[in-house]
C-alpha positions in Angstrom: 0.0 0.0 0.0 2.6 2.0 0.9 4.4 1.6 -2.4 1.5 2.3 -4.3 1.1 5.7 -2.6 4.6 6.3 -3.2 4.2 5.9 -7.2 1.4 7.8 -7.0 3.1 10.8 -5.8 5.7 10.4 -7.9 3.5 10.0 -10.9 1.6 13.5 -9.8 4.9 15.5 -9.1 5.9 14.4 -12.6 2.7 15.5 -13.8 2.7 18.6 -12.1 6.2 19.2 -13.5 5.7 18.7 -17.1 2.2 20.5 -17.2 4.4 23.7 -15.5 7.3 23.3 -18.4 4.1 23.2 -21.0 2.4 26.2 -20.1 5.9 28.0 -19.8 6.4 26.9 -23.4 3.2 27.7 -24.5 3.6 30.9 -22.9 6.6 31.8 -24.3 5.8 30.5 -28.1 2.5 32.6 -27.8 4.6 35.9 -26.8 7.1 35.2 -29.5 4.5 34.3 -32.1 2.6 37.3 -31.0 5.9 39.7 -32.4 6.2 38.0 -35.5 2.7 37.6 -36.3 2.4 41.7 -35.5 5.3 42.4 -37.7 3.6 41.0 -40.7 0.5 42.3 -40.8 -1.2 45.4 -42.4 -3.7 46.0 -39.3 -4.2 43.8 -36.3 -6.9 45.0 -33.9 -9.2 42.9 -31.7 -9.6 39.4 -33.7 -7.1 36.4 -33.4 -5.7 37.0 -37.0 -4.4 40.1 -39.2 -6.5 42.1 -42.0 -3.6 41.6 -44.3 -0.2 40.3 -44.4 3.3 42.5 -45.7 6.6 42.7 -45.1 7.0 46.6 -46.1 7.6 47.0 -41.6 11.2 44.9 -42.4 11.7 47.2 -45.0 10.2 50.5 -42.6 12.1 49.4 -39.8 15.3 48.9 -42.1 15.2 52.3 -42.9 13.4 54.0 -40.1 16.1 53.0 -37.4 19.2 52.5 -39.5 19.4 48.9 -39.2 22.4 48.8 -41.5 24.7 50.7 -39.1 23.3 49.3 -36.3 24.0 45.9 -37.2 27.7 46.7 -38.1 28.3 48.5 -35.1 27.0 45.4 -33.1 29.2 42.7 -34.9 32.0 45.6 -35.0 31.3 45.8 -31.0 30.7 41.8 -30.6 33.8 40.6 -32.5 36.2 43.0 -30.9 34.7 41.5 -27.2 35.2 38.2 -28.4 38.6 38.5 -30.1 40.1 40.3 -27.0 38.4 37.9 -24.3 40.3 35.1 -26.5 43.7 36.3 -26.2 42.6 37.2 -22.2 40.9 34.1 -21.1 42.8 31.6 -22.7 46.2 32.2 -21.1 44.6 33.2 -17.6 42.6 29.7 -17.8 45.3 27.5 -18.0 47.9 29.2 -16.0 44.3 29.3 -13.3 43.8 25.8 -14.1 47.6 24.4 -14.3 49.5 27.0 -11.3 49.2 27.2 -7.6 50.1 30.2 -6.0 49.1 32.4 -2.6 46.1 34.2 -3.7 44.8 32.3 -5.7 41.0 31.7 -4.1 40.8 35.6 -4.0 41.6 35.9 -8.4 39.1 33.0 -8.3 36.4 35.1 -6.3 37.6 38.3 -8.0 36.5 36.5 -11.9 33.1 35.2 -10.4 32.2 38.5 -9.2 31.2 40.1 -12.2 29.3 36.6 -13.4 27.1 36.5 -10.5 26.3 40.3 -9.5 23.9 41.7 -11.9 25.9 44.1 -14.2 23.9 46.9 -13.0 25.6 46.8 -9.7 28.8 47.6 -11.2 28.0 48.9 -14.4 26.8 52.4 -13.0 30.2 53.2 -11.3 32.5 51.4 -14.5 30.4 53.8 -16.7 31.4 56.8 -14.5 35.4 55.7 -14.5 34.7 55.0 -18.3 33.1 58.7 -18.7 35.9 60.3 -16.8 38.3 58.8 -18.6 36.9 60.3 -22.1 35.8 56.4 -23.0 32.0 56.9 -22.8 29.8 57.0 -25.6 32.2 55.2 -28.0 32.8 51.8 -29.6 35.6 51.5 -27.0 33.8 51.7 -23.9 31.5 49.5 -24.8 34.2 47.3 -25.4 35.8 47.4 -22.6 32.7 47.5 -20.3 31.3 44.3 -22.5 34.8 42.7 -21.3 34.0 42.4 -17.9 31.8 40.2 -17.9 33.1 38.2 -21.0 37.0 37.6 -20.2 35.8 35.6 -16.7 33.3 33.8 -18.6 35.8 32.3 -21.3 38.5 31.6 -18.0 35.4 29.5 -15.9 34.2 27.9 -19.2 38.0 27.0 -19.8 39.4 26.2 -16.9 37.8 22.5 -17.0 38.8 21.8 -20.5 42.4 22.5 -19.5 42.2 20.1 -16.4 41.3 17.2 -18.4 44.5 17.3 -20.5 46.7 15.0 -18.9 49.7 16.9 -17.7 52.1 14.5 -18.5 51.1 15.1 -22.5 53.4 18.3 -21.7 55.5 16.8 -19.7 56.7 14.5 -22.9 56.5 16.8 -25.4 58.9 19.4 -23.8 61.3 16.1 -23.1 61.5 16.1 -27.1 62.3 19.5 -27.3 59.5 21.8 -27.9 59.3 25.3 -26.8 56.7 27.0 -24.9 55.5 28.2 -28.7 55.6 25.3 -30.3 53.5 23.6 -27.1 50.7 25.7 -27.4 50.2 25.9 -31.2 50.8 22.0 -31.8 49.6 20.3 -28.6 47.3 22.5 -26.5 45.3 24.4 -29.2 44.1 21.5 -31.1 42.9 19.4 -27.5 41.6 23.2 -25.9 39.8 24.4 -29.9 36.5 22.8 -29.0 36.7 24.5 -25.6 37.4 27.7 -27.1 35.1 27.8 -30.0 32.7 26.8 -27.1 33.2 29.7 -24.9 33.7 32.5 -27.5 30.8 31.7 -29.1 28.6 32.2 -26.0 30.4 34.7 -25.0 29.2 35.9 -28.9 25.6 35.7 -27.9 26.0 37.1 -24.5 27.7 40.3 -26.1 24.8 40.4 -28.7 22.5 40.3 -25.7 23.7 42.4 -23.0 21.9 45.7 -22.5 22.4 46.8 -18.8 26.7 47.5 -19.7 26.2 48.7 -23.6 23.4 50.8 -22.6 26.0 52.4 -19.7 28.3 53.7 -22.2 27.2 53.9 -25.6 26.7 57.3 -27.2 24.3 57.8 -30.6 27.4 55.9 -32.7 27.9 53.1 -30.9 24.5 51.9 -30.0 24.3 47.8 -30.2 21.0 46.4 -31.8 20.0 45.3 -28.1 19.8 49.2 -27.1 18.1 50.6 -30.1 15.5 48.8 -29.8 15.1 49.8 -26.6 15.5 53.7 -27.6 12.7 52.5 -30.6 10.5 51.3 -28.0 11.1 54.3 -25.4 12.0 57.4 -26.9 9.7 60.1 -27.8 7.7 60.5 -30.8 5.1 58.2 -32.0 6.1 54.7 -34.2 4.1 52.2 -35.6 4.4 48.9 -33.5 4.8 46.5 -36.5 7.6 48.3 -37.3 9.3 47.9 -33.9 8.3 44.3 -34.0 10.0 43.4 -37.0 13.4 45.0 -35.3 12.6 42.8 -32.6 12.3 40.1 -34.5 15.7 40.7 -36.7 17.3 40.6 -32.7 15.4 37.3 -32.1 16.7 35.6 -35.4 20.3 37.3 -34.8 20.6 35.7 -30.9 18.9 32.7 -31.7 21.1 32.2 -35.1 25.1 32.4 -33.1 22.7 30.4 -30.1 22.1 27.3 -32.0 25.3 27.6 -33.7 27.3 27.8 -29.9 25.2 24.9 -28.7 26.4 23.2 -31.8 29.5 23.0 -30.7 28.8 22.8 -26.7 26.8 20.9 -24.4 25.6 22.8 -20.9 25.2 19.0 -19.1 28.8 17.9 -20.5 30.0 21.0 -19.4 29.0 20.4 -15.8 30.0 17.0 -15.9 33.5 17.8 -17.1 33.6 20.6 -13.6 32.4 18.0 -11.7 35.4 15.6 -12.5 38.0 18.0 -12.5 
């Protein structure tokens, strides 16, 4: 009896679970279809479908809030965050990974910080420092402010793939002669590439999708697609909504495009598992 009451419960937690994962899907798919549904029609005003369909708000929004220049600034802005958080993280993730030395916890607490305090906390005074320092309202600021956040992510995201590799693999190779050089370009970076590609790639999207740090210490040049859509949505004067919709929708496709690509190449659960073992 006893065991029956126990499947039982088990059967209606399970239940309860997966009905709370549908509705949050079928909450979130009806949002989302909402956008795209609104940025494709002619008129949509108290009935479940559109009057008409069009694509002329693509084309509107295009023009209306410069997408062209927007976009290039973001992938200008993204690449230059993901390029420099490279040649960062990669070299402070293995010596983390592979030296001991006094302090060490403290670096380690240090490169969490900025990963687990919402960037607002610190992105008010680095904006300030930024400002004083004549960086604000450019491409570099936001640079550097995106950097942050981005050069501890590729470290904690690398720091596991660099464990794994058995030291010894080193060891031997520098007992044949190679130089420090000649170790990293034909030993480490081929068993550390899938790590890297990993973490730059998220840290791609994350770039894309940070607002609280780009929208700190951008100026009217240096605006990322993330923060003009927020000025489209906010700032004075009276636009139509399909044509803030279909921006929306460009940022959607954008995110979800480099997502699927990163998760491509990485899986969250392996991730863990390889922490967890290390």
């Amino acid at each position: 009896m006893a065991r029956k009451s126990v499947t039982l419960g088990a059967r209606l937690w399970a239940g309860a679970v997966w009905l709370f994962v549908a509705l949050f899907v079928i909450n979130l798919a009806a949002v989302i279809g909402t956008v795209v549904v609104s940025s494709l029609s002619t008129r949509w005003f108290g009935t479940w479908l559109p009057a008409g369909w069009t694509v002329q708000w693509y084309a509107s929004a295009w023009s209306e809030f410069q997408l062209s220049d927007v976009l290039r600034v973001t992938f200008e802005t993204t690449f230059l965050v993901v390029a420099i958080s490279g040649l960062v993280g990669v070299p402070a993730a293995y010596a983390l990974a592979r030296r001991e030395f006094p302090g060490k916890r403290i670096v380690m607490l240090i490169l969490l910080t900025p990963l687990l305090a919402p960037p607002i906390t610190y992105g008010i005074p680095l904006a300030t420092v930024l400002y004083s320092a004549g960086f604000g309202g450019t491409m570099s600021g936001v640079v550097m402010a995106n950097l942050v956040p981005s050069v501890p992510f590729v470290v904690l995201v690398l720091i596991p793939f660099v464990e794994q590799i058995d030291p010894k693999i080193e060891s031997a190779a520098r007992v044949f002669g190679a130089g420090s050089f000649q170790l990293f370009w034909h030993i480490l970076t081929p068993l550390l590439a899938p790590g890297v590609l990993a973490a730059l790639l998220l840290v791609l999207v994350r770039t894309i999708a940070m607002f609280e740090l780009t929208f700190l210490t951008s100026g009217p040049d240096s605006q990322t697609l993330v923060v003009a859509l927020y000025y489209a949505v906010f700032a004075a004067g009276v636009r139509p909504e399909q044509s803030i919709n279909a921006m929306a929708v460009v940022f959607m496709l954008m995110s979800l495009v480099w997502l699927l690509i990163a998760l491509r190449f990485v899986n969250p659960t392996q991730m863990v598992a390889r922490s967890r073992q290390s």
